[in-house]
C-alpha positions as CSV (number, residue, x, y, z in Angstrom):
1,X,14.3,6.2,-12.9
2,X,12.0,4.0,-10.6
3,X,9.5,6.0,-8.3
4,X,9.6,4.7,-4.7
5,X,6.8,4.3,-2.5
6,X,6.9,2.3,1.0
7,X,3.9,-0.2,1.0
8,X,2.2,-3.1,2.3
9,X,1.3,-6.3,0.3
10,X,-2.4,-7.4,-0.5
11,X,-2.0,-11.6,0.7
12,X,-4.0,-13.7,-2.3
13,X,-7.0,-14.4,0.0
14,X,-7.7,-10.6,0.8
15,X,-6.7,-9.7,-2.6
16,X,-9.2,-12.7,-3.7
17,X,-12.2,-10.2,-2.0
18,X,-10.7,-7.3,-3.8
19,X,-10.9,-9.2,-7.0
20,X,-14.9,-9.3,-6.5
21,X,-15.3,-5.7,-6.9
22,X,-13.7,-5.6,-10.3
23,X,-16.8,-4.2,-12.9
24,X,-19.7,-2.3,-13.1
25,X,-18.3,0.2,-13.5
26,X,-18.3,2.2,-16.4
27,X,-14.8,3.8,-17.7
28,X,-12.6,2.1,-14.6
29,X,-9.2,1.1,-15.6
30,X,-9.1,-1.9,-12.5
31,X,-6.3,-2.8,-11.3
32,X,-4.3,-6.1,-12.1
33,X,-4.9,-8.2,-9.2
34,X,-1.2,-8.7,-8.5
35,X,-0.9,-4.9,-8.2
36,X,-2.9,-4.4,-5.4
37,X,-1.1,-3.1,-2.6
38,X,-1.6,0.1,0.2
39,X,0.5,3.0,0.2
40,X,2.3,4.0,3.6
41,X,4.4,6.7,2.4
42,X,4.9,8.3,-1.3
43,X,8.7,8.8,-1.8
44,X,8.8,9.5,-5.7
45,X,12.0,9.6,-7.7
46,X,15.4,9.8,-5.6
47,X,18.9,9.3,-6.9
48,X,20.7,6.0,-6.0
49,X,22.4,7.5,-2.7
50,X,19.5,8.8,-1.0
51,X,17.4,5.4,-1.7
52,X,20.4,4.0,0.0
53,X,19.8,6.1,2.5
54,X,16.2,5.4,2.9
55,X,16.6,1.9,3.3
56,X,19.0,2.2,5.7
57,X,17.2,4.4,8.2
58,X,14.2,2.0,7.7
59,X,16.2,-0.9,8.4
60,X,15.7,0.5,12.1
61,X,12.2,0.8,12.4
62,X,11.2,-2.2,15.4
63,X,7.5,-2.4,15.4
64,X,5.2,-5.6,16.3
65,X,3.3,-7.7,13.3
66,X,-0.6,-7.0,13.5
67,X,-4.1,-7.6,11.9
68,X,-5.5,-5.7,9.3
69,X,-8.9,-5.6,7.4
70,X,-10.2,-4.3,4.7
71,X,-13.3,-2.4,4.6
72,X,-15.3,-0.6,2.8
73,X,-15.4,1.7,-0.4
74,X,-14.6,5.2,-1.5
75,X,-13.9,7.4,-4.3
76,X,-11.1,10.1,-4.6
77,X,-12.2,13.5,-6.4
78,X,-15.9,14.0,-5.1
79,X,-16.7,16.1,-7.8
80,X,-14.6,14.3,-10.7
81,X,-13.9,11.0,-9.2
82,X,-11.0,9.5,-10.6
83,X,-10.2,6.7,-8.4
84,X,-12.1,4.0,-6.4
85,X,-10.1,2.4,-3.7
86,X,-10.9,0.1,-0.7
87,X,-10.3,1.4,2.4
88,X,-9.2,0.1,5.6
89,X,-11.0,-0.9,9.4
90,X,-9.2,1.4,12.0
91,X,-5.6,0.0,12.8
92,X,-3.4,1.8,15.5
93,X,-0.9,-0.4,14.5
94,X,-0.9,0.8,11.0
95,X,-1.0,4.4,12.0
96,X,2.0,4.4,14.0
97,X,4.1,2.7,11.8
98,X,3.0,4.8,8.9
99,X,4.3,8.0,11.4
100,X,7.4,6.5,12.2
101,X,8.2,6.2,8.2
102,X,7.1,9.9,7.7
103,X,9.1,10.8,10.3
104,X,12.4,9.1,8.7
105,X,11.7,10.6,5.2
106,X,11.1,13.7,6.8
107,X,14.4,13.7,8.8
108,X,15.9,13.1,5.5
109,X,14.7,15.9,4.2
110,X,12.0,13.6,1.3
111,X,9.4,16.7,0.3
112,X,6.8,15.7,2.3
113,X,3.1,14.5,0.5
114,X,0.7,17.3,0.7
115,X,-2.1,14.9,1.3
116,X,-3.3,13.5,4.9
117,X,-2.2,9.2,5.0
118,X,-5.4,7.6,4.5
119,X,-5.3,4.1,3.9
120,X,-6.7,2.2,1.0
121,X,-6.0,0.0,-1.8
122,X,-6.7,1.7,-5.0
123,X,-9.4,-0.7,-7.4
124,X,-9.3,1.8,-10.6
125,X,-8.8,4.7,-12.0
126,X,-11.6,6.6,-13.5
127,X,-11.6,8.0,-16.8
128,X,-14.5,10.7,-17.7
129,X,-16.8,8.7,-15.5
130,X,-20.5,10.0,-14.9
131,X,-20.5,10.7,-11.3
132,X,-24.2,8.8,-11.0
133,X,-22.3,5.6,-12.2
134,X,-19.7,6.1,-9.3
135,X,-22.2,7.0,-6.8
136,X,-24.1,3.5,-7.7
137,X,-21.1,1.3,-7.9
138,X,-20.1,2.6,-4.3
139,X,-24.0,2.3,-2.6
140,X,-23.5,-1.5,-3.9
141,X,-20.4,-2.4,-2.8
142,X,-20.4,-0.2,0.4
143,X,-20.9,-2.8,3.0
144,X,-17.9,-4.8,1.8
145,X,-15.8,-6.4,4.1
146,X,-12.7,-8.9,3.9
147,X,-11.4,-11.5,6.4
148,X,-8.6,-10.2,8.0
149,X,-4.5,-10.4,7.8
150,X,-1.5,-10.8,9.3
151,X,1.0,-7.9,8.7
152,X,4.1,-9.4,8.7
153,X,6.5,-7.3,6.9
154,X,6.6,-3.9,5.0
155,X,8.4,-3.0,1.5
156,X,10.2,-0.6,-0.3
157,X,8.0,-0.8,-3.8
158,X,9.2,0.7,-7.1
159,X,6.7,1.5,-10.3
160,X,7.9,3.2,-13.4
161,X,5.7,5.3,-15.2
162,X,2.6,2.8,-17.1
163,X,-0.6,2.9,-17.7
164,X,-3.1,1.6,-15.1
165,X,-0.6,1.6,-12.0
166,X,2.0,-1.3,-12.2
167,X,4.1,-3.2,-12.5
168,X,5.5,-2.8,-9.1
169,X,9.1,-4.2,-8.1
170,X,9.3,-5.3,-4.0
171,X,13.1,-3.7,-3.5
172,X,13.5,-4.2,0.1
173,X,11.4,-5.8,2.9
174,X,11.6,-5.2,6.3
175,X,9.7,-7.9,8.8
176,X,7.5,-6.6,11.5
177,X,7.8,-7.8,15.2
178,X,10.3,-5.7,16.9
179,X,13.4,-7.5,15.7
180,X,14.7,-9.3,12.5
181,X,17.2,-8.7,9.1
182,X,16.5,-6.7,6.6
183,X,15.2,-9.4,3.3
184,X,19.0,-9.1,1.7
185,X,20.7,-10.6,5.1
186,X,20.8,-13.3,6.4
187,X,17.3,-13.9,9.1
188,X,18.3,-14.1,12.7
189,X,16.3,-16.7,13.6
190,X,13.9,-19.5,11.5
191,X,11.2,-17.4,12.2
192,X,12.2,-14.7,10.8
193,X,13.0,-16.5,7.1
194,X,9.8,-17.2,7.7
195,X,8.5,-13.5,7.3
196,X,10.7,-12.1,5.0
197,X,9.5,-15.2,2.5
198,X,5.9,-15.0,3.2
C-alpha cells in the first residue's frame, strides 16, 4: 500500500539551486532531483476509504497562492545526522495552510506526527557519516539561498517503500487562490487549468 503525504512541488528553477548542493559529502544518499519536494503533513498508510475521505475534506481548503524561498541548510539528528535538508525563508502563508491540513487529518482522526512542522526539502540521507564531514558541508553551503516561487497548488503525494526516498506519485492537486476544482474536474475558469497544469 502507498504511504501518503500532503506536499508541495520543487518548480525546475528552484530545484535547479537545489541540484548545486548535491556532493561533498561523504556517505549522502542525494536525492533524485525530480524527487525533491516539502512535506506539509505526514499521513502514512490509510485504506482506500479514508484517502477518499482525505481528499475530500481537502478539496475545501480556500487559501490564496503565495511566494516561497528557499533558504538555508540544516541537518536532522545533531548527534547522528542522518539527513541534510534545505530549509525554508519564513512564510505565513505556508504556516497557515500547513494548520488548516493538520487540522483536517486531525478531525479525521489521522494519528497525528509526533514531530513539530518544520519546513524543508530533504537533499540526502546520511549513512554512518562522520559528524565533522556534516558539520563542514553545512558551514559551506550555509548562506545558500534560491530565487523565489509561486505556490500555486498543493498535492496529495504517494511513495512506496525504496531506497533513497522516491519515486513519488502526485494523486491529487488542489490549486491555491481561494477558489478552483480539484485537478480531476473540470477548472472553473482558464485560469485555473492554468494552475492545476503548471
Amino acid at each position: 500500500m502507498p504511504r501518503l503525504f500532503t506536499a508541495l512541488e520543487i518548480p525546475r528553477d528552484a530545484a535547479l539551486s537545489l541540484s548545486l548542493l548535491r556532493g561533498g559529502l561523504p556517505g549522502a544518499r542525494w536525492i533524485d532531483v525530480e524527487n525533491y519536494h516539502l512535506t506539509l503533513r505526514f499521513i502514512g498508510d490509510v485504506e482506500g476509504h479514508m484517502a477518499d475521505e482525505i481528499a475530500s475534506a481537502l478539496d475545501r481548503v480556500r487559501r490564496p497562492a503565495f511566494q516561497l524561498r528557499l533558504s538555508g541548510v540544516g541537518a536532522f539528528g545533531s548527534k547522528k545526522p542522518h539527513a541534510v535538508w534545505a530549509g525554508v525563508a519564513s512564510s505565513p502563508d505556508l504556516m497557515a495552510l500547513q494548520a488548516e491540513i493538520e487540522r483536517i487529518c486531525q478531525r479525521l482522526g489521522v494519528p497525528s506526527d509526533p514531530r513539530k512542522f518544520s519546513p524543508h526539502v530533504t537533499l540526502a540521507r546520511l549513512r554512518n557519516p562522520n559528524p565533522l564531514d556534516v558539520a563542514k558541508y553545512l558551514s559551506a553551503h550555509g548562506n545558500f539561498s534560491a530565487a523565489p516561487f509561486k505556490v500555486g497548488r498543493f498535492v496529495l503525494m504517494s511513495s512506496r517503500d525504496s531506497v533513497g526516498g522516491g519515486p513519488y506519485i502526485v494523486e491529487e492537486a488542489w490549486p491555491l487562490s481561494g477558489a478552483g476544482a480539484r485537478s480531476g474536474n473540470l477548472p472553473a475558469s482558464d485560469s485555473d487549468a492554468l494552475r492545476i497544469m503548471r
